[in-house]
GUGU-581914 format. One record per atom (N, C-alpha, C): residue in three letters; atom name; x, y, z. Coordinates in steps of 0.02 Angstrom, whole numbers. Example, Ala and Ser with C-alpha at 12.3 -4.5 7.8 and 13.67 -1.06 7.14 Angstrom:
2
+------+------+--------+--------+--------+
! rest ! atom !      x !      y !      z !
+------+------+--------+--------+--------+
!  ALA !    N !    660 !   -284 !    390 !
!  ALA !   CA !    615 !   -225 !    390 !
!  ALA !    C !    660 !   -165 !    390 !
!  SER !    N !    642 !   -112 !    354 !
!  SER !   CA !    684 !    -53 !    357 !
!  SER !    C !    645 !      2 !    394 !
+------+------+--------+--------+--------+
//
This chain:
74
+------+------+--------+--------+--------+
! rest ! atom !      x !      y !      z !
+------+------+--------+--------+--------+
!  UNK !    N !   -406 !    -55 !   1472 !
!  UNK !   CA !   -340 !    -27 !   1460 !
!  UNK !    C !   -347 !     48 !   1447 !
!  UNK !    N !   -308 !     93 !   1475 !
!  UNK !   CA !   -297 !    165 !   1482 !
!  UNK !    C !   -252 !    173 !   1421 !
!  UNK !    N !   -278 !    231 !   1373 !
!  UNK !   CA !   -237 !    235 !   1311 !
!  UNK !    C !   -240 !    306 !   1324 !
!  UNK !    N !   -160 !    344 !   1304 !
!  UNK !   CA !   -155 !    408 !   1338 !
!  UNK !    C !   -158 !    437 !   1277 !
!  UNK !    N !   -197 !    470 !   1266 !
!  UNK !   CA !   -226 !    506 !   1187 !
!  UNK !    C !   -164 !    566 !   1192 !
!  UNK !    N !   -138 !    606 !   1247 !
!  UNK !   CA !   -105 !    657 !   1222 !
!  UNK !    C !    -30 !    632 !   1206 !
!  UNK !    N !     -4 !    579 !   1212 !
!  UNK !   CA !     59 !    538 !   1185 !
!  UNK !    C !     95 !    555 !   1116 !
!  UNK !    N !    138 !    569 !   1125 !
!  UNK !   CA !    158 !    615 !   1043 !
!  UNK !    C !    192 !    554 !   1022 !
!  UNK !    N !    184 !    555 !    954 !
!  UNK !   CA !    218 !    490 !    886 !
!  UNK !    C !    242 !    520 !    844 !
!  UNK !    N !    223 !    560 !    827 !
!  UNK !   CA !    278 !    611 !    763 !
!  UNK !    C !    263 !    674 !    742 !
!  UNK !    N !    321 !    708 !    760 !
!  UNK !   CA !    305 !    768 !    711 !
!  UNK !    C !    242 !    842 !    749 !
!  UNK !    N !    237 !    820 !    814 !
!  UNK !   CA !    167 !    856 !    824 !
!  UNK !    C !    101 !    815 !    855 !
!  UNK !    N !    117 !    742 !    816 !
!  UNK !   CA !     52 !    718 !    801 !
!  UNK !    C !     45 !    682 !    868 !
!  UNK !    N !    -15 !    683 !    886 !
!  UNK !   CA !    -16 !    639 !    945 !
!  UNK !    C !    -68 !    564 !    947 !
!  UNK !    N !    -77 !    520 !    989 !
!  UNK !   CA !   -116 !    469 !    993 !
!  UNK !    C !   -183 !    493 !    960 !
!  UNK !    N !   -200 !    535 !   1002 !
!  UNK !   CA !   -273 !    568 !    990 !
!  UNK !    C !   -302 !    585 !    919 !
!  UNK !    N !   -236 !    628 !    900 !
!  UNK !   CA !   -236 !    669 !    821 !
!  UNK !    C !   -241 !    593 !    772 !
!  UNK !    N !   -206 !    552 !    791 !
!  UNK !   CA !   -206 !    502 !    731 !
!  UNK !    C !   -281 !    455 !    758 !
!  UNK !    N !   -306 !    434 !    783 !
!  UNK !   CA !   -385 !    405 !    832 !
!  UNK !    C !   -427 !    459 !    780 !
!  UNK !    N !   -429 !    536 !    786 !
!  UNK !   CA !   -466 !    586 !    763 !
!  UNK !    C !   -467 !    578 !    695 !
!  UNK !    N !   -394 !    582 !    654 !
!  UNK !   CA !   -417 !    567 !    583 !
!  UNK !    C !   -450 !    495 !    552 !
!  UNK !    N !   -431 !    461 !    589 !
!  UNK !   CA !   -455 !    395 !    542 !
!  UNK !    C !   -513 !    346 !    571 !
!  UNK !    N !   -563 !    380 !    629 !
!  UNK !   CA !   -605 !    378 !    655 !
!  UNK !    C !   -687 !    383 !    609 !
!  UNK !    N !   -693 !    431 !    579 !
!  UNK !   CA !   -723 !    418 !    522 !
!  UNK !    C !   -729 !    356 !    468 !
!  UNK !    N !   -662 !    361 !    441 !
!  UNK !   CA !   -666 !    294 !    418 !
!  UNK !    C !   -659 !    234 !    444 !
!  UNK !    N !   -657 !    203 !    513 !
!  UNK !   CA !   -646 !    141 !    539 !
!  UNK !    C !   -735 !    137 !    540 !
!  UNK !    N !   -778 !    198 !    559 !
!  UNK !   CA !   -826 !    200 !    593 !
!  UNK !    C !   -865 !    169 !    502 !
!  UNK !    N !   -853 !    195 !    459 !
!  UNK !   CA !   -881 !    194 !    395 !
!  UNK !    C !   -887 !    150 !    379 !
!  UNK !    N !   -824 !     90 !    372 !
!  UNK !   CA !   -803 !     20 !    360 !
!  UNK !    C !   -840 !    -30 !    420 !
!  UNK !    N !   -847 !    -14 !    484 !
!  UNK !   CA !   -856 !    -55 !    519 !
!  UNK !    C !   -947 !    -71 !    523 !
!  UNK !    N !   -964 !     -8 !    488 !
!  UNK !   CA !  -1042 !      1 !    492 !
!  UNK !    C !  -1073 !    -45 !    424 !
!  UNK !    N !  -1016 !    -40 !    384 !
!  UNK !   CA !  -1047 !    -80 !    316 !
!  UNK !    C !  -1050 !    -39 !    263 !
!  UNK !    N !  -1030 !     38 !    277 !
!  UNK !   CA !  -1044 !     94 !    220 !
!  UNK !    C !   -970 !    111 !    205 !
!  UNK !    N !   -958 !     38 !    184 !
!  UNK !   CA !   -866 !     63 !    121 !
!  UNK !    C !   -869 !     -6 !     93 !
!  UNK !    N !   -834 !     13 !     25 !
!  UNK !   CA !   -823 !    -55 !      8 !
!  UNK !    C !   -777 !    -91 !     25 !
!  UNK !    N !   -726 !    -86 !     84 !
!  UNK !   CA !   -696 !   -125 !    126 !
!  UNK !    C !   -726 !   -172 !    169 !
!  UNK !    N !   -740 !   -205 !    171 !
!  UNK !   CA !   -755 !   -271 !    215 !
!  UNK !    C !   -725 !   -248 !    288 !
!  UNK !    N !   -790 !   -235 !    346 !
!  UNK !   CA !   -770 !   -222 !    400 !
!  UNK !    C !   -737 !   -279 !    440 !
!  UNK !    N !   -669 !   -262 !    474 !
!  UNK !   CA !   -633 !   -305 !    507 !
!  UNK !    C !   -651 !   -350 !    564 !
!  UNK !    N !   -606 !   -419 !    528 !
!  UNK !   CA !   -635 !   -473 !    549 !
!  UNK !    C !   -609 !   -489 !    610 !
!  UNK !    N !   -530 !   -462 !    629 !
!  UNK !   CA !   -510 !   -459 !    677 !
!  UNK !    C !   -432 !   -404 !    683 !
!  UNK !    N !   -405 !   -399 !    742 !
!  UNK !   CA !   -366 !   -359 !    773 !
!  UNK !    C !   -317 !   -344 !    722 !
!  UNK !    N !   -275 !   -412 !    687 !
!  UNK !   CA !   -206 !   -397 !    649 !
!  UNK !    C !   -255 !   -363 !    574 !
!  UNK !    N !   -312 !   -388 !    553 !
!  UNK !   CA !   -330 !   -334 !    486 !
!  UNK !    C !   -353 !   -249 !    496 !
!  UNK !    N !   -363 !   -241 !    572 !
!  UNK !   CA !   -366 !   -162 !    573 !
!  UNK !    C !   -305 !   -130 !    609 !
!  UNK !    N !   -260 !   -170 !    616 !
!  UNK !   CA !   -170 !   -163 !    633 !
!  UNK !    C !   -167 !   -130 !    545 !
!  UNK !    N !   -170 !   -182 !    518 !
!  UNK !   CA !   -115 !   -162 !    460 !
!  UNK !    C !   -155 !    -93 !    409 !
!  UNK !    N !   -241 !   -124 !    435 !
!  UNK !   CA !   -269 !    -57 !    381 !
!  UNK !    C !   -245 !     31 !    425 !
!  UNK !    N !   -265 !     34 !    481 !
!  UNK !   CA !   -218 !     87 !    531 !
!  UNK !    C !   -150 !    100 !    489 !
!  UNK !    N !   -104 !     67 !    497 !
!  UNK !   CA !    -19 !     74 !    480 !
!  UNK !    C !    -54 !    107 !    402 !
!  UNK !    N !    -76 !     72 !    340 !
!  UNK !   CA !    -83 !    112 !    275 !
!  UNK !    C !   -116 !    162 !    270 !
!  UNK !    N !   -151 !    163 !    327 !
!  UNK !   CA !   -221 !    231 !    310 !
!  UNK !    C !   -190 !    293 !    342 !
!  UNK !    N !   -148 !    306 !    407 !
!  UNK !   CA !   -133 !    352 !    444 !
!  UNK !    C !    -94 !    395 !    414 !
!  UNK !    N !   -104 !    430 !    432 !
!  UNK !   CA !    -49 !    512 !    395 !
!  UNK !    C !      3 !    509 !    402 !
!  UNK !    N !     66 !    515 !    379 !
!  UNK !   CA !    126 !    519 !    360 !
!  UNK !    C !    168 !    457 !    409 !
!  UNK !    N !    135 !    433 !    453 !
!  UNK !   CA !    177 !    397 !    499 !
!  UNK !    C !    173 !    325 !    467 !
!  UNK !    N !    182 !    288 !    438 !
!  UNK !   CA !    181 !    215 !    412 !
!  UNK !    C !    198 !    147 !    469 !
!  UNK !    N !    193 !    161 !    516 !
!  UNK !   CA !    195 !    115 !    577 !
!  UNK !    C !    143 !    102 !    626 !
!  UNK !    N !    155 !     21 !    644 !
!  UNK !   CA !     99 !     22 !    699 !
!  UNK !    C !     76 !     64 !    748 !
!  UNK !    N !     66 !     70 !    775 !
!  UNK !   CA !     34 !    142 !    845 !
!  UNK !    C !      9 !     76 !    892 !
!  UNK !    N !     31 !     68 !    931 !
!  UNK !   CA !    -19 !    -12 !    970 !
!  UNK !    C !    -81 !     26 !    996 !
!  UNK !    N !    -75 !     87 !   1047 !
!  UNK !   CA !   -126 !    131 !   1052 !
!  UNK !    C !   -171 !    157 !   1021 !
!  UNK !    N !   -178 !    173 !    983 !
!  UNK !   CA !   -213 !    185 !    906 !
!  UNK !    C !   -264 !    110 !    890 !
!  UNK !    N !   -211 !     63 !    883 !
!  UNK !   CA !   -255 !     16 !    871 !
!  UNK !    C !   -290 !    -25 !    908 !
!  UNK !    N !   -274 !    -26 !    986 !
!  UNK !   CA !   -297 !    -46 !   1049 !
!  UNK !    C !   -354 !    -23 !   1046 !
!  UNK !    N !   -362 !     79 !   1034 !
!  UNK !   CA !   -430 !    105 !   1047 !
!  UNK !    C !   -463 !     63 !    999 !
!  UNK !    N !   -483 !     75 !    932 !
!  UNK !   CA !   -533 !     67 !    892 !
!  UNK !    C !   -536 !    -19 !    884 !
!  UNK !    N !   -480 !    -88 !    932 !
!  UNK !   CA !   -512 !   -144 !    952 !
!  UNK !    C !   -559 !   -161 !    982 !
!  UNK !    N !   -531 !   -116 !   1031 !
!  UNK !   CA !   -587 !    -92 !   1084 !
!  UNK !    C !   -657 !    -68 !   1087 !
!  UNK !    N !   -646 !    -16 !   1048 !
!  UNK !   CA !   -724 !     10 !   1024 !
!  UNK !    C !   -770 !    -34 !    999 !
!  UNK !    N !   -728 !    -81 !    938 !
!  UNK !   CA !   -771 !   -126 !    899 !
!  UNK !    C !   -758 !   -203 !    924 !
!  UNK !    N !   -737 !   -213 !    955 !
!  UNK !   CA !   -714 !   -275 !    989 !
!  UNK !    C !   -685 !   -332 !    960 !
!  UNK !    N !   -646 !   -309 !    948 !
!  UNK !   CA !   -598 !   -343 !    873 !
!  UNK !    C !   -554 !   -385 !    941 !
!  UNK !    N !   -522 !   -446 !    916 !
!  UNK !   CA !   -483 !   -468 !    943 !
!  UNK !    C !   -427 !   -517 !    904 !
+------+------+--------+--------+--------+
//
């Protein structure tokens, strides 16, 4: 699946910008170095995405497609 990183969601912010900030921490959690329990599947890094992201409080399906993807969450 083709996820168009320059896609604007709010304010400025685009697919990419929100992937960029919270990329660190998916990467942190998923490695074992947070005390979050890395995700077991698709709807628990849906909802951690929606609380963690910057000012936007909604799903992003793109957003969360990439970093399923990456880690192969389903």
């Amino acid at each position: 699946m083709k996820i168009n990183l320059n896609k604007h969601i709010y304010e400025g912010w685009t697919v990419g910008d929100f992937i960029e900030n919270l990329a660190w921490q998916v990467e942190l959690i998923m490695s074992g170095g947070a005390i979050q329990k890395p995700f077991a599947n698709k709807q628990e890094l849906t909802d951690w995405c929606k609380d963690n992201q910057p000012y936007y409080k909604k799903k992003i399906l793109d957003v969360n497609n990439y970093f399923a993807q990456k880690y192969n969450l389903t």
